[in-house]
N, C-alpha and C positions, 0 to 999 in steps of 0.2 A: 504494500500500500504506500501511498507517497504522500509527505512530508508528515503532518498533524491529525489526517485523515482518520475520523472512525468507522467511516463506512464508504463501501467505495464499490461502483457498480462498473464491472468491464466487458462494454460490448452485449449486452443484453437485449435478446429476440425471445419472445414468449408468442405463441398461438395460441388459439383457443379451436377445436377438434369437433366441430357442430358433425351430425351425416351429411350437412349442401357442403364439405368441405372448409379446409384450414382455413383462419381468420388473422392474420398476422397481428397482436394486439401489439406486440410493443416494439420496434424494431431499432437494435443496434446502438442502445443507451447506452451511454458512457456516462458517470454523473460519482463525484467525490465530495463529500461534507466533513466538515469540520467540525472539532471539539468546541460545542459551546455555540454553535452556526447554527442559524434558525432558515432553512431552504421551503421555498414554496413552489409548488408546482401546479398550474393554471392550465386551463383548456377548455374545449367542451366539451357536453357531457357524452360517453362514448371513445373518448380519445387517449385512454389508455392509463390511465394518473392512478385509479384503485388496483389497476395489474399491476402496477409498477412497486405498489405498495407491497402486493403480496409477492412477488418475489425478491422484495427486500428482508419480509417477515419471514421469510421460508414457506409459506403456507400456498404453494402448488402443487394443486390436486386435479385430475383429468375431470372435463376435459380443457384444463390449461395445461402447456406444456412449455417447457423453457426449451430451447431450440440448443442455442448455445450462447455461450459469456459467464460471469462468475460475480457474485457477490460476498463481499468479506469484509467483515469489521472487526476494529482493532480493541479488545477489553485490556484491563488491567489486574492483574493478579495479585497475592494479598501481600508481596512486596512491591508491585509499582512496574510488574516487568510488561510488555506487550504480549499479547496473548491475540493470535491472528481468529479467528472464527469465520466458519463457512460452515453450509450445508448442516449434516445432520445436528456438529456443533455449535451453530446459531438456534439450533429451534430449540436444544437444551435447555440455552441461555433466554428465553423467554424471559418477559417478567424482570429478572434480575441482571439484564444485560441491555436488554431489548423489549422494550412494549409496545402496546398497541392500540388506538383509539380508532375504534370501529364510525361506520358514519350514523350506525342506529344504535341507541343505547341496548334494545331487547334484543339484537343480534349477539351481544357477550352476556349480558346480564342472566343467569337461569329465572325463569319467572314461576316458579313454587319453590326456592331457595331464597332464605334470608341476606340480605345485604351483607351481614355479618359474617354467615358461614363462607359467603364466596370469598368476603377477605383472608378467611384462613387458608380455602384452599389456595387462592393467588401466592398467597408467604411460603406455602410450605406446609401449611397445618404448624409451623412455629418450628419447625428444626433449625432455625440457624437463632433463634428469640430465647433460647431457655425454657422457660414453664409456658404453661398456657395465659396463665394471670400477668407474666409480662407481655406476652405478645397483644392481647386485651388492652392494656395498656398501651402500646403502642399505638395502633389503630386508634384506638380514642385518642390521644395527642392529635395522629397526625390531624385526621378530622379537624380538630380544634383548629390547628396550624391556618387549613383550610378554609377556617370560617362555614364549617358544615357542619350541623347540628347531629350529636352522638345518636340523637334517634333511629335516626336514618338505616342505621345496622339492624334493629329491631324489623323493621320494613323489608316488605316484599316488593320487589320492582312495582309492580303496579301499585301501588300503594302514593309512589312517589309522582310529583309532575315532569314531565318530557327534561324540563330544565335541571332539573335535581337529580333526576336519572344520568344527564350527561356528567354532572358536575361528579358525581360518584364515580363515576367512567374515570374518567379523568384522575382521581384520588386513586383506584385502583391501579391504573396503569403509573403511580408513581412514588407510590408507597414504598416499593423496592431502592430508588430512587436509580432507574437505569443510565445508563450510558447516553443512549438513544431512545428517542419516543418519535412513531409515525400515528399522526392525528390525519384519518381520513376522513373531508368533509367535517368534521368537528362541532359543525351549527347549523346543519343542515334542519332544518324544517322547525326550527324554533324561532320564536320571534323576536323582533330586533333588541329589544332590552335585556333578553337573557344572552342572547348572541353575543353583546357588548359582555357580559357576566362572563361566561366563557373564556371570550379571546383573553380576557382583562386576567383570567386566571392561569391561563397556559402562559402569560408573556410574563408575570411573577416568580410563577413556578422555575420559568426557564432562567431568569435573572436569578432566581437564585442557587437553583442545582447546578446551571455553566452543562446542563445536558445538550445535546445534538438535537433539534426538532426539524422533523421534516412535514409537512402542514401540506396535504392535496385538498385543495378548493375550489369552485368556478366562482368564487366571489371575489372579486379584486379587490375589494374593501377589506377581503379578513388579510386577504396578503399584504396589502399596503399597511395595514398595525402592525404585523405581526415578524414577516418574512426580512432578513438581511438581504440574501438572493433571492433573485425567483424564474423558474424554468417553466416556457410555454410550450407545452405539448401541442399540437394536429396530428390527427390520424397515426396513433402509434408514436411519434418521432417527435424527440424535444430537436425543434424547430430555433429556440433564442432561448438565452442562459445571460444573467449578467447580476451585476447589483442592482438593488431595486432602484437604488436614486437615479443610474445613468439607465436602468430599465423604462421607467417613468420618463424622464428627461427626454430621454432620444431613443427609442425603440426603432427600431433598424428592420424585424420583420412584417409586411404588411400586416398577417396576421395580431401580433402585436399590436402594431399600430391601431388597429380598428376595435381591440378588446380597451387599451387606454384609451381612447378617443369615446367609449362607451359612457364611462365615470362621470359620473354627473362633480358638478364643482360650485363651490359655494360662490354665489355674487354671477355665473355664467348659464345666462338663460337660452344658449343657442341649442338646435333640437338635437337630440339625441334617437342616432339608428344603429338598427341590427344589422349584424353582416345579412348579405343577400344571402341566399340559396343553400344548400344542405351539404353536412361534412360529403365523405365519397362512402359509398358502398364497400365493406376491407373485406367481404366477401370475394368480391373482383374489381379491384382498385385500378383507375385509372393509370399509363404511365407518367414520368417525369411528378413534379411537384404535387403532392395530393393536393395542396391548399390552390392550385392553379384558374379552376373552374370557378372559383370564387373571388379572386385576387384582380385588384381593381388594377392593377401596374404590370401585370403576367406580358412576358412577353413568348415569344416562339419556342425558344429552348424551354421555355419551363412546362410546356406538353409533352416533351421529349427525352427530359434529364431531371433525374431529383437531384438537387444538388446535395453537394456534401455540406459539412458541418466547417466553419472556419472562424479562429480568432483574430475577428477586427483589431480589436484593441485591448489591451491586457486585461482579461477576464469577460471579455464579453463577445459570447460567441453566438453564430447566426448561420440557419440554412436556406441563402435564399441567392439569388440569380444576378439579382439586383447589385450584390456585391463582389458580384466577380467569381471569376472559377478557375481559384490555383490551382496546380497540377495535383493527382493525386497524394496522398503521404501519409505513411502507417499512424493510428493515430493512439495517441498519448493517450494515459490512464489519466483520469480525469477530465477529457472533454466530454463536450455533451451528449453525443449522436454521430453516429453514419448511420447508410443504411445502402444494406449489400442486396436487398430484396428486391 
């Protein structure tokens, strides 16, 4: 892995195995995060941001299938040494290396299981806590910490509302206090004041554990609180990678361009439109640029050539036509995409 990295995605194609035939979901990620880096990753809905998740988590099961590339993050051992993890190694380290925030609370939550028991099972049932009365303990601290009422363990997921369901979500996946936390969709179908609850609690939490967050959203509001970078997926393929400020500032791919141009702005009353017409069918995907058929600037080659992946400017990288097309060249661990498909 290279330099500070705790997670580091190399070259990553994933399918999905329907009977009408392969669906290529993810294609030819490259993508490197930092200790303590808070990475978002934008798109529309379909374009590949929750598969990328799960084969971050290790959790591909048919019919997803990882083609080829390799995912590995870097732990620390109980002296401080690097400890590489992959594969079956990472799914170990669930929980206590690696968590995960699902975009439904009742998709993790058991819903005829106590709030409470689920947190034992999460720890371990208390093997690394001593007695049971400390590990009790604990959990009601961290709670506190939290500002989330000890009740709440008492309770049965339904019991709770939509927003106190996620907020528990969130306490559980960081109770162990991991390394890494992927928050997929995170605020999804809650309304804006708890939404604000939420981000306001991941961006705390993250300040003060210096954890790794990686944050899939189509809200460019929760990326703009939240995100230091941020990567925009189309069709399978992070398409533009940068900081957020020079993301915002000057985004380079149209696609980009049209999702910031979206954001409404306070004091700017001019209309606000949708991109025209529909992502592509990844069933049988058109050649050259998938974003092409919609792209207000597409010129010839971009029906005929997907371009590759290149850094403009140090750290901020872009696949698109518009900036030219270096000669091919093996590409480094940590960039954002190719795609060989």
């Amino acid at each position: 892995m290279s330099g500070s990295a705790v997670l580091e995605m190399r070259d990553v194609f994933l399918t999905y195995n329907p009977p009408e035939g392969p669906v290529p979901a993810v294609r030819g990620v490259n993508l490197s995060v930092g200790a303590g880096e808070v990475v978002g990753v934008a798109g529309e809905s379909g374009c590949g941001k929750s598969t990328l998740i799960k084969v971050i988590y290790q959790f591909v099961e048919p019919p997803l299938w990882l083609l080829s590339g390799r995912v590995e993050a870097t732990a620390h051992g109980a002296g401080g040494e690097p400890i590489v993890l992959d594969g079956p190694a990472l799914r170990r380290a669930w929980w206590r290396y690696i968590s995960y925030i699902p975009q439904g609370s009742m998709s993790v939550l058991n819903p005829v299981t106590r709030v409470g028991r689920q947190f034992l099972d999460a720890a371990g049932a208390g093997a690394a806590f001593g007695s049971r009365a400390e590990l009790d303990a604990r959990i009601a601290g961290y709670l506190k910490e939290l500002n989330l009422p000890v009740d709440v363990l008492r309770a049965y997921p339904h019991q709770l509302s939509g927003g106190m369901r996620q907020r528990v979500i969130v306490a559980l996946a960081t109770f162990l206090h991991p390394q890494v936390i992927l928050a997929d969709e995170p605020t999804t179908a809650l309304d804006v004041v708890v939404q604000r609850g939420i981000i306001t609690m991941l961006a705390e939490l993250q300040a003060r554990e210096r954890n790794a967050l990686v944050v899939v959203s189509h809200d460019m509001g929760v990326h703009y609180q939240l995100a230091s970078r941020l990567a925009i997926m189309y069709a399978g393929k992070l398409v533009e990678l940068a900081d957020m400020s020079a993301l915002v500032d000057r985004p380079l791919h149209p696609y980009t361009q049209l999702l910031i141009g979206s954001l409404p702005r306070i004091g700017d009353r001019a209309r606000r439109e949708g991109i025209a017409g529909r992502p592509p069918r990844l069933l049988d995907p058109p050649p050259g640029c998938r974003f092409a058929a919609r792209c207000p600037q597409k010129m010839a080659v971009c029906e005929r050539v997907d371009p590759p992946v290149q850094e403009l400017t140090p750290g901020h990288w872009v696949a698109c036509h518009l900036h030219g097309m270096p000669a091919p060249v093996p590409t480094a661990a940590g960039a954002p995409g190719t795609d060989a498909a």
